[in-house]
C-alpha positions in Angstrom: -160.2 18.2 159.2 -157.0 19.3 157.8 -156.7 17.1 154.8 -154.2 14.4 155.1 -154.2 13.8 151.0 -152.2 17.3 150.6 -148.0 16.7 151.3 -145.6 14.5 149.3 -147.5 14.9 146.1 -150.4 17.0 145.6 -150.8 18.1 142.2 -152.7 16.0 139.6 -150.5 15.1 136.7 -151.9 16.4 133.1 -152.9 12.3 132.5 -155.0 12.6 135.6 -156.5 15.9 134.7 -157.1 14.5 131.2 -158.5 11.3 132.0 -160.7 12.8 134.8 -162.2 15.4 132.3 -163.0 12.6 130.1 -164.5 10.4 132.3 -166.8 13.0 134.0 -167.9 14.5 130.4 -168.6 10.7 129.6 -171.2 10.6 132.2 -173.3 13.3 130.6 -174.1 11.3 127.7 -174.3 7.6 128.9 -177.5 5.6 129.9 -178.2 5.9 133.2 -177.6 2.7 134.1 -174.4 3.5 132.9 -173.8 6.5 134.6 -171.9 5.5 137.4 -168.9 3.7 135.8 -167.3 6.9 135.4 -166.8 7.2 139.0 -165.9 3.8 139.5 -163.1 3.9 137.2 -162.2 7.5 138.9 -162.3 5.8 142.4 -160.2 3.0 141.4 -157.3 4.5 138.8 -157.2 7.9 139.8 -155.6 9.2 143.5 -157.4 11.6 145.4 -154.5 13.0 146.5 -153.6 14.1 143.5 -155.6 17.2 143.1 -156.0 20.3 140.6 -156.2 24.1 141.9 -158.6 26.4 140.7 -159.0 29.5 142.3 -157.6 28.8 145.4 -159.7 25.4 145.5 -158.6 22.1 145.3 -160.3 19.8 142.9 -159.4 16.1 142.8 -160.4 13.9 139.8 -163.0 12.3 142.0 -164.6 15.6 143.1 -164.5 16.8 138.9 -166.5 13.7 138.0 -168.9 14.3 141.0 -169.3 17.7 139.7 -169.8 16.3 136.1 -172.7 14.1 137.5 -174.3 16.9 139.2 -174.2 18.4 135.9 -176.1 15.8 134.6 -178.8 15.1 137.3 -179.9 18.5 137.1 -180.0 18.7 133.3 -182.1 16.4 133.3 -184.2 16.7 135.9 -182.9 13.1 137.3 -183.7 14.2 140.8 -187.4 14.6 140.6 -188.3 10.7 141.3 -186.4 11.0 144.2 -188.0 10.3 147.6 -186.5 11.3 151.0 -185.8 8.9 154.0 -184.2 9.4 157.8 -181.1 8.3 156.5 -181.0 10.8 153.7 -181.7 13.1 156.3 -179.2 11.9 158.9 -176.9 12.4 155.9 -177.1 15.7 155.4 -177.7 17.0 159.0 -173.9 15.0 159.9 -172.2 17.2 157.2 -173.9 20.5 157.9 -172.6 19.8 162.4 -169.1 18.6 160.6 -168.4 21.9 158.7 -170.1 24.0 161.6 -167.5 22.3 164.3 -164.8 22.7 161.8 -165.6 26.3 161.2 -165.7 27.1 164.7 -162.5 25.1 165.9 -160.2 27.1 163.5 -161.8 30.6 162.9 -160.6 31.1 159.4 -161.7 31.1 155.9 -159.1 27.8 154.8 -161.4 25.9 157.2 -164.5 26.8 155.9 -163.2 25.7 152.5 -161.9 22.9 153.4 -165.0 21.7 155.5 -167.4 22.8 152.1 -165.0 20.6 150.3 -165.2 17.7 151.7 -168.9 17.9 152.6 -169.8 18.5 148.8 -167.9 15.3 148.5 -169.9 12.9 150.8 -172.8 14.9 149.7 -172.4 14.5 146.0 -171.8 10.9 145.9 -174.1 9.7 148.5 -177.2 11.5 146.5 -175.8 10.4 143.2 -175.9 7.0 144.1 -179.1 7.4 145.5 -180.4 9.5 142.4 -178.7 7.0 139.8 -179.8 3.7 142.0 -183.9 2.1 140.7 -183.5 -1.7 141.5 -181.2 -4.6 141.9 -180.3 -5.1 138.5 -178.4 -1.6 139.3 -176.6 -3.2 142.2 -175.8 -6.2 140.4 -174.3 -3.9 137.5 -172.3 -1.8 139.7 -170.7 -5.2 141.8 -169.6 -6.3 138.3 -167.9 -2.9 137.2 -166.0 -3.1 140.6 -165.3 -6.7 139.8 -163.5 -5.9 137.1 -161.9 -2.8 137.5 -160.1 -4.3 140.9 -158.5 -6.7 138.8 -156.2 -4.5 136.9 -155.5 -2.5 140.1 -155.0 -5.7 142.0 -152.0 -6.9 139.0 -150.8 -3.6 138.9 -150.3 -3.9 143.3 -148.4 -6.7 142.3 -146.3 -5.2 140.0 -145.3 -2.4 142.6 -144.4 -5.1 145.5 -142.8 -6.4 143.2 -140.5 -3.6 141.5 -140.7 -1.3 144.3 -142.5 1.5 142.7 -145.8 2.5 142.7 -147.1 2.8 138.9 -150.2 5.1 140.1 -147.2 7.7 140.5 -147.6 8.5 137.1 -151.0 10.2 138.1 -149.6 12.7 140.8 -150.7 12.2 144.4 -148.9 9.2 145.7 -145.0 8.4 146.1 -142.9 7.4 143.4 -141.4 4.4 146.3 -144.0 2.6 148.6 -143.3 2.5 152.2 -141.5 -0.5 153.6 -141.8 -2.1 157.3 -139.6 -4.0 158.8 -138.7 -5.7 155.0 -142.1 -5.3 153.3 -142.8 -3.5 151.1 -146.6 -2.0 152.0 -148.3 -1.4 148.4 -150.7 2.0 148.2 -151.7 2.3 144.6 -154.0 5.0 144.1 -154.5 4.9 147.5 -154.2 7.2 150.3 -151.9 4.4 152.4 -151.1 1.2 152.3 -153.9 0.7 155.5 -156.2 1.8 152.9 -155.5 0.1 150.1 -155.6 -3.2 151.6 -159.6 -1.6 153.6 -160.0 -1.2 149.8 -159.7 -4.8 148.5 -161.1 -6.6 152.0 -164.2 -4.4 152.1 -165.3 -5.6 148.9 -165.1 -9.3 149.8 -168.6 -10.0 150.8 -170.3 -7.9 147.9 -168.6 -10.4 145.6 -169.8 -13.6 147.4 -173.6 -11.7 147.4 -172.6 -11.5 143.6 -171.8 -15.5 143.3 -174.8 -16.1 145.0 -177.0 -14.6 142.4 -176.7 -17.3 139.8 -174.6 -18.6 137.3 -174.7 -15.8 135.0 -172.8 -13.6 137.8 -170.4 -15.9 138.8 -167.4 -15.2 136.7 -167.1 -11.6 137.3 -167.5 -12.3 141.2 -164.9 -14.8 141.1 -162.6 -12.5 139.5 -164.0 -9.6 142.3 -163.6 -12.4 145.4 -160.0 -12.9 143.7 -158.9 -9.6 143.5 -160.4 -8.6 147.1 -158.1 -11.1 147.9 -154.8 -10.3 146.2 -154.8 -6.6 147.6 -156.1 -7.2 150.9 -152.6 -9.1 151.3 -150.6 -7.3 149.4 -151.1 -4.0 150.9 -149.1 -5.6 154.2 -151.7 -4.6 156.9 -153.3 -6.1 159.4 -156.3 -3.8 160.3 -157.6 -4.4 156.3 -157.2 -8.7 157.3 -159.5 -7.9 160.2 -162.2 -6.4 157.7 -161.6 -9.3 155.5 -162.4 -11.8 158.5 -165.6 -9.7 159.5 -167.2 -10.3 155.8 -166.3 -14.1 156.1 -167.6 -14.4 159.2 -170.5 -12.2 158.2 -171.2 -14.3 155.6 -171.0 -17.6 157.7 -173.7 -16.5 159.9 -176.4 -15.9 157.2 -178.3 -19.1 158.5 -178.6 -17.3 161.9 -179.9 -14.4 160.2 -182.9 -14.3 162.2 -181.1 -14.6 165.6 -178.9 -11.7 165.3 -180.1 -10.2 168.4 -178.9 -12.9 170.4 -175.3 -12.7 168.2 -175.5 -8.5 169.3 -176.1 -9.3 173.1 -173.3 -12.2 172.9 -170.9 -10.1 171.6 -171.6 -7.3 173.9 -171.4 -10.1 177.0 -168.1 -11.0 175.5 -166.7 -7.4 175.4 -167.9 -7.0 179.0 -166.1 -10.2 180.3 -163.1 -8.9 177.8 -162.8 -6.0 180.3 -163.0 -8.2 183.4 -160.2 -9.9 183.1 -157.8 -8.1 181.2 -155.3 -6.0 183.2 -155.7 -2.9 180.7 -159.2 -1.6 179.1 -161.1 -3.9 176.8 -159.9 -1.6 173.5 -156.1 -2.9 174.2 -157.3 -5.9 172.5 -156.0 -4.2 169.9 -152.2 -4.1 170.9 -152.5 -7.8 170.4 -153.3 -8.0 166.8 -150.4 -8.6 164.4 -150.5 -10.0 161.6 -148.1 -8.6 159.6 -144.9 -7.6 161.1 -144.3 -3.7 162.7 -148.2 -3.4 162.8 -149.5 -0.6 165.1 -151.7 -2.2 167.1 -150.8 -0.7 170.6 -151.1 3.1 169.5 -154.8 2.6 168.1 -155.2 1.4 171.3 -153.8 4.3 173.3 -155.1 6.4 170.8 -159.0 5.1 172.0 -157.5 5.5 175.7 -156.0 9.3 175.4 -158.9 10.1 173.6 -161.4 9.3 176.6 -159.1 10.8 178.6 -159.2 14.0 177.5 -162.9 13.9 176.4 -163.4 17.2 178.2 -160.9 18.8 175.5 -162.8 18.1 172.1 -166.5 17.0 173.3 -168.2 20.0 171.9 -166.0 21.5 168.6 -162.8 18.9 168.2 -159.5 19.5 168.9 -156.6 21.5 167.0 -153.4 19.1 168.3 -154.1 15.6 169.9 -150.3 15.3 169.7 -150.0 16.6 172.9 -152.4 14.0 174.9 -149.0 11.5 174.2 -150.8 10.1 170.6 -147.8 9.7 168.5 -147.8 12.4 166.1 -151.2 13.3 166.4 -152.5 10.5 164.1 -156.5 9.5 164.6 -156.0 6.0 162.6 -159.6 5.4 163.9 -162.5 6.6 162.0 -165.0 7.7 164.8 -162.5 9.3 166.7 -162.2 11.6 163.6 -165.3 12.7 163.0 -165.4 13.5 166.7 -161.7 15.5 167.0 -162.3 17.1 163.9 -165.8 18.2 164.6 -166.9 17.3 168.2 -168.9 14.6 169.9 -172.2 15.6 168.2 -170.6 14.5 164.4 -169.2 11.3 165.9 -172.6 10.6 166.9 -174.6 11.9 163.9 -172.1 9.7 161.8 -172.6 6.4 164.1 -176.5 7.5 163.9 -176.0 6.9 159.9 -174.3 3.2 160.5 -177.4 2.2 162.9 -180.2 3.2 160.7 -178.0 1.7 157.8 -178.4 -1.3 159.5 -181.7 -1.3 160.9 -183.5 -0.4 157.2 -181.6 -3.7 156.1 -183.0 -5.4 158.6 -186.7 -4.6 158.2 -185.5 -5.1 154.4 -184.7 -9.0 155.2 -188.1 -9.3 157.3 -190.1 -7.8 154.9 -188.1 -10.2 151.6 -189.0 -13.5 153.4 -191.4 -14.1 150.7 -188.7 -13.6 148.3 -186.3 -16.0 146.6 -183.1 -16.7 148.8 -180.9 -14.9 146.1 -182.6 -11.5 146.8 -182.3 -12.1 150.4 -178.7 -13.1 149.8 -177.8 -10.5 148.0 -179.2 -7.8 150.8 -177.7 -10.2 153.4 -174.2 -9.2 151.4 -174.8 -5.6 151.6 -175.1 -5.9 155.5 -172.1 -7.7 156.0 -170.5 -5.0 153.9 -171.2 -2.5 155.6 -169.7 -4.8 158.6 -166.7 -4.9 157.6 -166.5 -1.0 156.6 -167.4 -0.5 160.8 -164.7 -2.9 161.7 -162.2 -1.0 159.7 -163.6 2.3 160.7 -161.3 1.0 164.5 -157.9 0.8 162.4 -157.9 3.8 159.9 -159.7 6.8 158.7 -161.2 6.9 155.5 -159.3 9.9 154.0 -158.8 8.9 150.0 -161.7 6.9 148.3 -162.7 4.7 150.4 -165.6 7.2 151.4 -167.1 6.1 147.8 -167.6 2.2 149.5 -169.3 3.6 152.7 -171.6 5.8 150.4 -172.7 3.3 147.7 -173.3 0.3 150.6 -175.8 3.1 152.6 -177.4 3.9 149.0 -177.6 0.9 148.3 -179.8 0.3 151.1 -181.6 3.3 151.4 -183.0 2.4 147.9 -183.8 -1.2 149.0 -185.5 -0.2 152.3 -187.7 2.6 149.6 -188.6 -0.4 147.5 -189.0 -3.3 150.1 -192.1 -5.5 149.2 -194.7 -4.7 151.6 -194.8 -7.6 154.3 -197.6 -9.6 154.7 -198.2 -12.6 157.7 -197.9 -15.8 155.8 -201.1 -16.8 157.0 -202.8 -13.9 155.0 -201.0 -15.1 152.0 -202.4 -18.4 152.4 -205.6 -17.5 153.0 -205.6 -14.9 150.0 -204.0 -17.4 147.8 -206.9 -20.0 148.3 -209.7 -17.2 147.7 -208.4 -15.9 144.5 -208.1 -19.8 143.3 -211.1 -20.3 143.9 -212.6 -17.0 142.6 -210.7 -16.3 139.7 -208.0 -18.9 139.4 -205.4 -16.4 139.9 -202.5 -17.3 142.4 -201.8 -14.1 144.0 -198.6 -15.6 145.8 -197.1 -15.1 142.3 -197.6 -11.6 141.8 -194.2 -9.8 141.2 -193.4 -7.9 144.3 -192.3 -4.3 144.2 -188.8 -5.4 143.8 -188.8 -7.3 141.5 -185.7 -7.4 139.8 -184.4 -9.8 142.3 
């Protein structure tokens, strides 16, 4: 877990420190539903990278405005209507095996920091969104915040393919003079890489649509959102991020088969199998295939899956110091599983794949139980999952090492909060039947009773 966001330019400028200090003092005075914009606008303006020292620590803007909204939750005793679930759980227990692995793989003090560090970060944004998060208005809110914050970010990508320098620069973190491949230029931003700039933008494609889907009142902040998605998807100059944007149309697309998804899982794992059948190398070369943009890396993700099981018996139980040396060029784990495991062991690859499947499997008893519902709440939770899609189709191309981890966070929070408040599920027929009896009782037509969600 060596963080790859220290290097070319760690320190925060005195604009980022500034605005981060403002931005995380705002949140200890603004409505709660209001609370979160702080971070959004800290997520999308402000590198990571770009990170203050203070005592020997390293503070980035995002982790400052975490801290501020700690600050706040605890004032005020925000934390005490908070219920626990598996995945909360699951949560926690991945980050306490990830700095345990760590700790143990290096044997020194800079590595329990630096584990701490970055499991006070998934720690203190995951709870915060869950802490902050009450219904779907919430959701709806935050969608429309990222809406339009991703459309000044989204010009100012432009700008830089455009002139050739990167105007988040000015913030400290991120190089002055954006990488170019083979004759394009590859935009960051406030990004980490250009890889995840473009994850970013594609990631946030289907939360938009959800968005449109919710009525007319929604639809011009989405459009601007599906718009912008769109814009730095491309211009970031990756493939692996046009992959992700594929997975949340296609997500989307198969909304009217929502109810036969175990037959899509089984195809697709059919399809994988016969994959492997007939191709000369393993199924995961598939990858060395994909290019969409010129000089994309497709064939080392793929030999970087393939030296990886090879040498399984290396990092299994606590990770691995150098992976360089298995014949991955320059030891670079562009795949987000494969992280958690060499940086931590098997056991934190799991727990972290443990935290996708329940992710998905609340949302799913979510839908059940929402059939009573109107189609947009359905929608809108259908939009969530399809998210969340496209974050585990990028997880095979990169590794979230800048912001990105704020996206995976607020889509599981979002759903752990939707699972806690799913209507109870009722057979139709006892519905019906109940309906008729209280008509004929009392006049009342239970069928119309708000449900426990009922901000949808």
């Amino acid at each position: 877990m060596n963080d790859p966001t220290l290097g070319l330019h760690p320190d925060a400028t005195t604009l980022a420190l500034v605005l981060g200090l403002i931005l995380g003092m705002s949140i200890l005075f603004l409505p709660r539903r209001y609370a979160l914009i702080p971070i959004i606008l800290t997520t999308c303006l402000l590198p990571v990278a770009g990170k203050y020292a203070i005592g020997g620590l390293n503070f980035s803007m995002l982790r400052v405005v975490v801290t501020f909204a700690w600050v706040r939750i605890l004032a005020r005793n925000e934390y005490k209507s908070f219920k626990w679930l598996r995945l909360d759980y699951a949560m926690l227990l991945r980050s306490t095996v990830r700095v345990l692995g760590y700790t143990f793989l290096w044997l020194n003090g800079a590595a329990v920091v630096n584990a701490l560090g970055y499991a006070y970060d998934d720690i203190g944004l995951y709870f915060a969104f869950r802490i902050f998060f009450r219904d779907a208005e919430d959701f709806k809110r935050i969608f429309q915040v990222f809406a339009a914050v991703l459309l000044p970010v989204a010009i100012l990508l432009c700008l830089e393919r455009v002139s050739g320098r990167d105007p988040f620069w000015v913030m400290g973190g991120v190089r002055e003079f954006p990488e170019v491949r083979e004759g394009v230029i590859r935009c960051q931003g406030p990004f980490g890489h250009p890889i995840l700039a473009g994850t970013f933008g594609a990631v946030w494609l289907p939360l938009f649509v959800g968005l449109w889907l919710q009525g007319k009142r929604y639809r011009l902040m989405a459009a601007i959102g599906i718009f912008s998605s769109t814009l730095i998807t491309l211009v970031a100059g990756s493939s692996g991020p046009i992959g992700s944007y594929a997975a949340g149309v296609i997500g989307m697309a198969l909304w009217g088969l929502r109810y036969r998804m175990r037959l899509i899982r089984w195809g697709i794992v059919i399809g994988i199998v016969a994959l492997d059948l007939v191709m000369k190398d393993p199924v995961w070369f598939i990858f060395a295939r994909i290019d969409v943009f010129s000089g994309s890396t497709g064939w080392h993700r793929a030999n970087l899956i393939d030296r990886v099981i090879a040498h399984l018996g290396d990092w299994w139980l606590i990770g691995a110091r150098d992976i360089a040396q298995w014949g991955i060029f320059a030891g670079d784990t562009t795949n987000q599983y494969i992280a958690e495991g060499i940086r931590a062991g098997i056991f934190t690859m799991a727990l972290f794949v443990w935290m996708i499947v329940i992710g998905f499997s609340y949302l799913g008893r979510t839908v059940r139980a929402a059939k009573a519902e109107s189609k947009r709440y359905q929608l809108l939770l259908w939009s969530v999952g399809v998210g969340l899609l496209a974050h585990v189709v990028s997880f095979f191309g990169v590794s979230y090492f800048d912001q990105n981890i704020v996206n995976v966070f607020l889509i599981l929070a979002i759903i752990a909060t939707a699972f806690q408040r799913r209507p109870a599920r009722q057979p139709v027929r006892v519905l019906q039947e109940l309906d008729a009896s209280l008509r004929d009782s009392k006049g009342v037509d239970a069928s119309r009773e708000q449900p426990a969600f009922s901000s949808f």
